[in-house]
C-alpha positions, 0 to 999 in steps of 0.5 A: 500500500505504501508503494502504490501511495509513493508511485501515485505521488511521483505521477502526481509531483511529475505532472505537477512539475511539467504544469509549471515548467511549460509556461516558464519555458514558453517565458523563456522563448519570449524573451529569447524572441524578444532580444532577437527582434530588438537586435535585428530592429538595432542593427538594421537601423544602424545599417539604414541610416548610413547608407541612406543620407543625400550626400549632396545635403551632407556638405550643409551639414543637413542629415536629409534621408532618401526615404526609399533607400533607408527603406530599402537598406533597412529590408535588408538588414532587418529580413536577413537578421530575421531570416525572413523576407520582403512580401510588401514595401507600401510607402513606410509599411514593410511587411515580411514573411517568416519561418512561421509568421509574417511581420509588420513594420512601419517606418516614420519619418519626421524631417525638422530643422534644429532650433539652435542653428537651423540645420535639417535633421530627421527622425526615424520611429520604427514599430515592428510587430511580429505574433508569436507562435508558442512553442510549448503544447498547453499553449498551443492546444489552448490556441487550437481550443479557441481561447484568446492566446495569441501574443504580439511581440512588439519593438520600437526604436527611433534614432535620430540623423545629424551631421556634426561638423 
């Protein structure tokens, strides 16, 4: 009898265990996820801003972006981080095909002139979104289940391009 009550325990401290380990491990590959689109979102704005400034604006010192370029640069860095690519580019509004989702990104361009001395700067906002495909079985049979589950990854960044003399 105290064989059986010592099995029953174990099935029910393993059933426990695997309860509580999925969601954590569902956090895990969030985060995970998370860093790679931050970092994907950083490099490819890095990679972007450079390469696209009109140099013939640059003797001026005026940081003036050819908006499709930076577009353009910016689809590459960003699909290649994301091993993902480029379906639709609508004016600012990028769309990329994933493994296994598609992901959204808006660019926003602000051209302004600096109070202080009157040169052209501009800022770049990006907002990309990607929903995100669980990994662990619970999740994914209480998606299959109709429960409203899904999750949306989001990342924003925006920098600003300025020429200093």
């Amino acid at each position: 009898m105290k064989d059986l009550r010592t099995i029953a325990v174990s099935i029910l401290i393993a059933v426990m265990l695997s309860i509580l380990i999925a969601p954590l491990t569902e956090v895990f590959n969030i985060s995970r996820e998370q860093i790679v689109l931050s970092t994907a979102l950083n490099n490819a704005l890095r990679s972007a801003k450079d390469r696209s400034l009109v140099y013939e604006k640059l003797r001026g010192l005026d940081a003036e972006v050819d908006e499709e370029r930076f577009a353009e640069y910016f689809a590459e860095a960003f699909g290649a981080a994301m091993k993902a690519g480029l379906t639709s580019n609508d004016g600012g509004q990028l769309t990329f095909a994933g493994e296994q989702q598609a992901i959204q990104v808006t660019l926003e361009f602000r051209h302004e002139p600096e109070a202080w001395n009157g040169r052209q700067t501009t800022e770049v906002h990006v907002l990309a979104e990607v929903p995100y495909v669980f990994k662990t079985r619970y999740l994914r049979l209480a998606r299959e289940a109709g429960q409203d589950v899904d999750f949306v990854m989001t990342g924003e960044r925006m920098t600003v391009l300025s020429v200093k003399n």
